[in-house]
C-alpha positions in Angstrom: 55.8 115.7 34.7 54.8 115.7 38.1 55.5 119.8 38.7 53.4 120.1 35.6 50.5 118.1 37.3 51.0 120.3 40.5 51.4 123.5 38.4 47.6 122.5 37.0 46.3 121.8 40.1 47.4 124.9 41.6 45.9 126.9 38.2 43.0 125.2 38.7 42.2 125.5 43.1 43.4 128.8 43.6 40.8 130.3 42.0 38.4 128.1 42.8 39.5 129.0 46.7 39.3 132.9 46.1 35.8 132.7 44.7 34.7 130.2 47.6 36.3 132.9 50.0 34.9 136.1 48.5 31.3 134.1 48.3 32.0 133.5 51.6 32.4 136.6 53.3 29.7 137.9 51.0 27.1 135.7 52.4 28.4 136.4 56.0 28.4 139.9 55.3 24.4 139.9 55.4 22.5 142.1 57.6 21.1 140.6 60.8 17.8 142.3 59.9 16.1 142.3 56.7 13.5 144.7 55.4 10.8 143.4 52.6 7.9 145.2 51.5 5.0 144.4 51.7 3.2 142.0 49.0 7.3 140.8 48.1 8.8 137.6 48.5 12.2 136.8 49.7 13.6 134.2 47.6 16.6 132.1 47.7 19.2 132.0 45.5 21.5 129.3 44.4 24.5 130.7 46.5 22.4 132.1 49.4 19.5 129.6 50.6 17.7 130.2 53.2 15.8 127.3 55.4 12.5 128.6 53.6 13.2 128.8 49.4 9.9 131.9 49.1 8.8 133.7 51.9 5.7 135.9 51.6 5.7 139.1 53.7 1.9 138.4 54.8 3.4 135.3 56.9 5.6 137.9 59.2 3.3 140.6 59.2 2.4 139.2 63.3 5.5 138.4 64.2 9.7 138.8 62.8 10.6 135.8 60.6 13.6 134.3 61.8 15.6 132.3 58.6 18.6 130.6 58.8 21.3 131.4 56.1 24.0 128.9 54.5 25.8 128.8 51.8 24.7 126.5 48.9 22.5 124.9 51.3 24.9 123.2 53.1 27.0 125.3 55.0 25.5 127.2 57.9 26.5 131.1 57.6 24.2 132.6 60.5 20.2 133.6 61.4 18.9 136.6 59.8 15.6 138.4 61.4 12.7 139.2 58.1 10.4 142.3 58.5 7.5 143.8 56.6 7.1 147.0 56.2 4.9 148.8 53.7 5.7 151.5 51.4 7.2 154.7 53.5 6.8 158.8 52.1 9.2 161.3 53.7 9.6 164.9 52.2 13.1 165.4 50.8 15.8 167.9 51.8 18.4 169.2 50.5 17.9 172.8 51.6 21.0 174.1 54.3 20.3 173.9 58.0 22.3 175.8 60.7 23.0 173.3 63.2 24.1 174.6 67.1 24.3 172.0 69.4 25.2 171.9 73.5 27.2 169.0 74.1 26.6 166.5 77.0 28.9 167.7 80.0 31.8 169.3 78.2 34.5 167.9 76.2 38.3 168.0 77.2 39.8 169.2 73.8 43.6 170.0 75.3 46.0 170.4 78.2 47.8 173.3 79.3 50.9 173.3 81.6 50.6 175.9 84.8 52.8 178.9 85.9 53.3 178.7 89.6 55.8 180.6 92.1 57.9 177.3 92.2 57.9 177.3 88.0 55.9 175.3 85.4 54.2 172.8 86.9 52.3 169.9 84.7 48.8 169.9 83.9 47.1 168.3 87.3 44.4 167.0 85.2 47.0 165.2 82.8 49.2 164.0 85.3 46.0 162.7 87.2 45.1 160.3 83.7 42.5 162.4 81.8 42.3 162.4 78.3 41.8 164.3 75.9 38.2 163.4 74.2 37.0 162.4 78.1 33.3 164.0 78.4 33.4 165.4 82.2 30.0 165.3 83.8 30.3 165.7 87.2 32.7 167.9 89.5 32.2 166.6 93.3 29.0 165.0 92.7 27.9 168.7 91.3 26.6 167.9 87.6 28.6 169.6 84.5 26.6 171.1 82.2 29.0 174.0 80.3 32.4 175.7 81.0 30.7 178.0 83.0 29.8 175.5 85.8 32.6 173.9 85.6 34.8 177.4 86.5 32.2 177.7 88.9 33.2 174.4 91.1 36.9 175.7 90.5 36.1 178.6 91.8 34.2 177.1 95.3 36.8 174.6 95.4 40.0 176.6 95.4 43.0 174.3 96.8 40.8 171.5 97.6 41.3 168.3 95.7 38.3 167.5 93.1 36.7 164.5 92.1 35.8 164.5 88.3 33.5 161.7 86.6 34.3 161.2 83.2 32.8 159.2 80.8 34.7 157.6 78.0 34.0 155.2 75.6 30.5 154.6 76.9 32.4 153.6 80.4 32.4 156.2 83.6 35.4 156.9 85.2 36.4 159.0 88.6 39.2 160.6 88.7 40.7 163.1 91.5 42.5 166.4 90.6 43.7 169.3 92.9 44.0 172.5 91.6 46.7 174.7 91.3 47.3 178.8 91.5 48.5 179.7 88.6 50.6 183.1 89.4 49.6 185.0 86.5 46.5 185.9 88.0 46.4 183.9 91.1 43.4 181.3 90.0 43.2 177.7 91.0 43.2 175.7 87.5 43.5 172.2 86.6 45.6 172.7 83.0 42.4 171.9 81.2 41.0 173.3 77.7 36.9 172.3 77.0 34.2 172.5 74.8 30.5 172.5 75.3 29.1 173.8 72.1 29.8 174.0 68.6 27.8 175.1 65.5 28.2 174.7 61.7 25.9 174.4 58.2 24.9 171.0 56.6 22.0 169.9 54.6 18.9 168.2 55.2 18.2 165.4 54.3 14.4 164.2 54.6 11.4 165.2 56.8 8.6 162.9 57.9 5.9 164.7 58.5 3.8 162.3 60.3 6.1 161.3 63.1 7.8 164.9 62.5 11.1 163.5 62.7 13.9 164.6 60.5 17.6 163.9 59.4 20.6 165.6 58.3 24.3 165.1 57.5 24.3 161.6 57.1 27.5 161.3 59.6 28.2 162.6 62.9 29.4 165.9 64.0 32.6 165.3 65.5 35.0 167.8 67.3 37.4 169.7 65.1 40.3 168.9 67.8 39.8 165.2 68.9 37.9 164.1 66.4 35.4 162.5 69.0 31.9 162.2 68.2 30.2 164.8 70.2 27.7 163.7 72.8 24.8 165.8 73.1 22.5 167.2 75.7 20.4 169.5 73.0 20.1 171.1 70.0 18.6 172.9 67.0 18.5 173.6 63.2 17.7 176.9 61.5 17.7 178.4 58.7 20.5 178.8 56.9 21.4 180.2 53.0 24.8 179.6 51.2 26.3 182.9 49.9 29.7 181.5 48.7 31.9 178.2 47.8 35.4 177.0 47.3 35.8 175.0 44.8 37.1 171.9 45.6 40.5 169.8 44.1 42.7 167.1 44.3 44.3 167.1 47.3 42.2 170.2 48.6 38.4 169.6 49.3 36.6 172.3 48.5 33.4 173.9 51.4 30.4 175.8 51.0 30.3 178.8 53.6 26.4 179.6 54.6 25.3 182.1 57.4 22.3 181.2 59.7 18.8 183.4 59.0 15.9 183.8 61.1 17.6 181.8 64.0 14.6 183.3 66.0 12.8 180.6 64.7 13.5 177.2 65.1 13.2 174.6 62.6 13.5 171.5 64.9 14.8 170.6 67.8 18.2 167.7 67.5 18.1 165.1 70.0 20.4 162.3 68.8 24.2 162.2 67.2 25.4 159.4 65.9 27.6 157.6 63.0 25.0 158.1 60.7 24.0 161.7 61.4 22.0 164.1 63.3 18.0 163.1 64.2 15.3 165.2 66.0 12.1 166.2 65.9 11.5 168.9 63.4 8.1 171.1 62.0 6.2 171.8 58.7 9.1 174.5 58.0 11.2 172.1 56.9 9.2 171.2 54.0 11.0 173.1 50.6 9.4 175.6 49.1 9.8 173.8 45.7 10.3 169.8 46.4 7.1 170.0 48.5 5.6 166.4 47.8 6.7 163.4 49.7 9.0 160.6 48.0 9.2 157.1 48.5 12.3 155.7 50.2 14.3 152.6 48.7 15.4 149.4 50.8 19.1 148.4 50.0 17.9 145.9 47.5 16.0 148.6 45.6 19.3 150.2 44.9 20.8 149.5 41.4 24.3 151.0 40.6 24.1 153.6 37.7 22.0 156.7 37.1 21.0 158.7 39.9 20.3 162.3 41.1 21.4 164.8 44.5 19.3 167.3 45.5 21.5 169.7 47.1 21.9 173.1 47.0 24.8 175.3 46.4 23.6 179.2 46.4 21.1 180.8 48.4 18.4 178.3 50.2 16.8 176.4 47.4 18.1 173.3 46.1 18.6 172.5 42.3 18.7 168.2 41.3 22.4 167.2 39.6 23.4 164.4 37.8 25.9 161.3 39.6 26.5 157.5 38.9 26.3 155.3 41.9 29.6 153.4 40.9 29.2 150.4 43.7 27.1 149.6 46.5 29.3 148.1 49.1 27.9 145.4 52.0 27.4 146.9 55.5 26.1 144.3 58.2 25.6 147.4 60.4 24.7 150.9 60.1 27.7 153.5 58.8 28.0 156.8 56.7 30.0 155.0 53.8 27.6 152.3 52.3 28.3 153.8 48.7 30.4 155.1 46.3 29.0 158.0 44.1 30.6 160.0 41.0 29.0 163.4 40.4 28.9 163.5 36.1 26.9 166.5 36.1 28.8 169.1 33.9 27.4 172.0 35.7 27.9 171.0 39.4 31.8 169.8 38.4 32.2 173.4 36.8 30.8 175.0 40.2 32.0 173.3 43.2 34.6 169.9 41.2 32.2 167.5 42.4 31.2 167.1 46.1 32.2 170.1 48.9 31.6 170.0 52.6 28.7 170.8 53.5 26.7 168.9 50.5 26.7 165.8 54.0 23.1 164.8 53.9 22.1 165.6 50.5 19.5 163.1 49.2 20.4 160.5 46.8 17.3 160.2 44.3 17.3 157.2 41.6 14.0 156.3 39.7 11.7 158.7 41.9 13.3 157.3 45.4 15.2 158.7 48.3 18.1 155.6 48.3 20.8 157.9 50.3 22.4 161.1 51.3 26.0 162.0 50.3 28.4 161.6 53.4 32.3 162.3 52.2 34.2 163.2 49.6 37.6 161.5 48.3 40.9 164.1 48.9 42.2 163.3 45.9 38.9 162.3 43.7 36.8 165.4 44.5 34.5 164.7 41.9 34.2 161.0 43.6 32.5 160.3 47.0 30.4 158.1 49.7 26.9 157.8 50.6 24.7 156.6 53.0 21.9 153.9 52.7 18.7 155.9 53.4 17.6 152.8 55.5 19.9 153.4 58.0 19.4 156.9 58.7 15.4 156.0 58.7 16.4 153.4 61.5 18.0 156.2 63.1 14.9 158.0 63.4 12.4 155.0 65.0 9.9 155.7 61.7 11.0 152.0 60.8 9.8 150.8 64.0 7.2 152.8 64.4 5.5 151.3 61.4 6.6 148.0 61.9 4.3 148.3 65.6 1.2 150.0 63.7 1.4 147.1 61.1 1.3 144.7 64.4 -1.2 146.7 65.7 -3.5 146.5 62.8 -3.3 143.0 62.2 -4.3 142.4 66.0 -7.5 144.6 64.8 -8.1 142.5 61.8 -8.0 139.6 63.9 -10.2 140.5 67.2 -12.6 143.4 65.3 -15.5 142.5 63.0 -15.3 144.1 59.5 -17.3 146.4 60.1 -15.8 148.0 63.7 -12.5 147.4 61.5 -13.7 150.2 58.9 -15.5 152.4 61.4 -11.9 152.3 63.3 -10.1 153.2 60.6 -12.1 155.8 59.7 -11.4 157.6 63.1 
């Protein structure tokens, strides 16, 4: 009798402890900031409550909102910061951009051991604790800007041993090296293989004409040998057009090939790389040809999971809209390239391409009119299945979120020290 009574118990508490756990981590999973349009109210719920049950967006238009978050009103989960922002218009993308980019210093890709008169000899620069993925910037003080300079200080140096700044993981390091002639053709070398430039075709995703940045890709460019995110020191997009495809398949994702056009002319200028994609400052040429008019974005709780669109384009330079399902929005307390999970359904594009290529990165994700994402991966084995991006992250990326948060501020400090009527005539200029 009594293993029956503990049998019960246990039926009963263990699910009761899996639902507590997985509301649990759901509630901690919140963003630390929170965006709200304006003229909304964030309410509580009966599982999330916040220390205010409504909050109106007009009462944090001067200042952030800070709410503290617990669970069923009683257990304390964290504080959350509340901000108003009012409705933002970017121009979509979807057309291919050729992307070149320099890379900060250059990057150590590979190690190479060296022929002397005594035999092989260990790289120096291995033996002496660099790694591959380390970003060198300086060479005795000398900055690093391409391989160029950096056979240049070899060359100076000769025999002569080197310090070499590094910087990895967001930490500098120093490290000495001292060259050694290689007998093959009697150069001083350190055994080390770099990279301080690479170049490829993605897609675009938005373009905000009054701040003139732009976005693309929706993740980072990372090197093809290290897999390192590459740090920059410039860059640019041009034109590009696709002019073929592989189709993709399980196991085997498939790519669209494109060619750059008119790289004479530039398109915009790429200052940032990060997890979300690349960011610069771009100009009017960006603007498609045939989605020309500007699109509202969607906040995360916008987002519905279901029906929704890409605009992406998979021959020659303009892009066509295809049919997907947004199968589940997943919860991201921070800002990454995989905040959803999307299903291409459209019969054409699965004939074309199976479902989602490489290079379709930073094709918007359109659902009832707005811009919610951009498409980031595809599954190896689920071709036809993918990831995408939250749109609010990659406008976070860009400052235009700040940016209007501080012209809200700074209108509301108008409201507040101008009369009505040097308010309209401001406005007006």
């Amino acid at each position: 009798m009594k293993n029956k009574m503990k049998c019960i118990i246990c039926w009963i508490l263990i699910p009761l402890i899996i639902l507590s756990i997985g509301i649990y981590y759901k509630t901690i999973a919140l963003p630390d900031t929170i965006f709200v349009r304006e003229g909304q109210e964030l309410r509580s719920n009966y599982i999330i409550k916040f220390n205010k049950d409504t909050l109106k967006t007009k009462d944090i238009k001067q200042n952030d909102q800070i709410l503290d978050v617990s669970l069923l009103g009683v257990l304390p989960i964290k504080s959350v910061s509340v901000k108003s922002i009012p409705e933002i218009y970017v121009y979509p993308g979807g057309t291919p951009v050729g992307v070149k980019l320099s890379t900060k210093g250059v990057l150590v890709v590979a190690f190479s051991d060296i022929e002397t008169s005594k035999g092989k000899v260990v790289s120096p620069s291995a033996e002496s604790g660099i790694q591959v993925g380390d970003v060198v910037t300086k060479i005795n003080d000398s900055s690093i800007n391409g391989s160029d300079e950096l056979i240049k200080e070899l060359e100076s140096n000769k025999s002569k041993k080197m310090k070499i700044t590094l910087e990895r993981n967001d930490k500098i390091i120093e490290k000495v090296v001292k060259p050694i002639k290689d007998k093959s053709d009697n150069e001083y070398k350190i055994g080390l293989w770099v990279r301080d430039s690479t170049s490829g075709v993605g897609t675009l995703t938005f373009y905000d004409k009054k701040s003139s940045k732009f976005a693309a890709l929706g993740h980072p460019i990372t090197d093809v040998d290290t897999g390192t995110i590459l740090k920059i020191s410039n860059g640019e997009v041009v034109q590009s057009s696709i002019i073929s495809l592989r189709k993709g398949q399980k196991g085997n994702p498939g790519e669209l090939r494109g060619i750059f056009i008119n790289e004479e002319v530039s398109l915009g200028k790429v200052n940032k790389n990060t997890i979300c994609g690349i960011y610069g400052d771009g100009n009017d040429k960006l603007i498609g040809s045939k989605y020309n008019k500007p699109m509202k974005i969607a906040l995360r709780n916008e987002i519905k999971e279901g029906a929704a669109k890409i605009l992406t384009t998979i021959d020659g330079t303009q892009p066509k809209l295809y049919d997907i399902k947004i199968e589940k929005l997943l919860t991201q307390d921070e800002p990454g390239p995989k905040s959803m999970i999307i299903k291409v359904t459209d019969p054409v594009l699965l004939s074309k391409t199976g479902g989602i290529v490489q290079g379709m990165s930073g094709s918007p994700i359109i659902q009832g009119d707005k811009i919610v994402g951009a498409v980031t991966h595809v599954l190896i084995n689920r071709p036809d299945v993918g990831y995408g991006i939250y749109i609010e992250w990659m406008l976070k990326e860009t400052d235009i979120l700040l940016l209007l948060i501080k012209l809200c501020i700074f209108v509301v400090i108008l409201k507040i020290f101008l009369t009505k009527k040097e308010f309209s005539y401001f406005c007006r200029i």
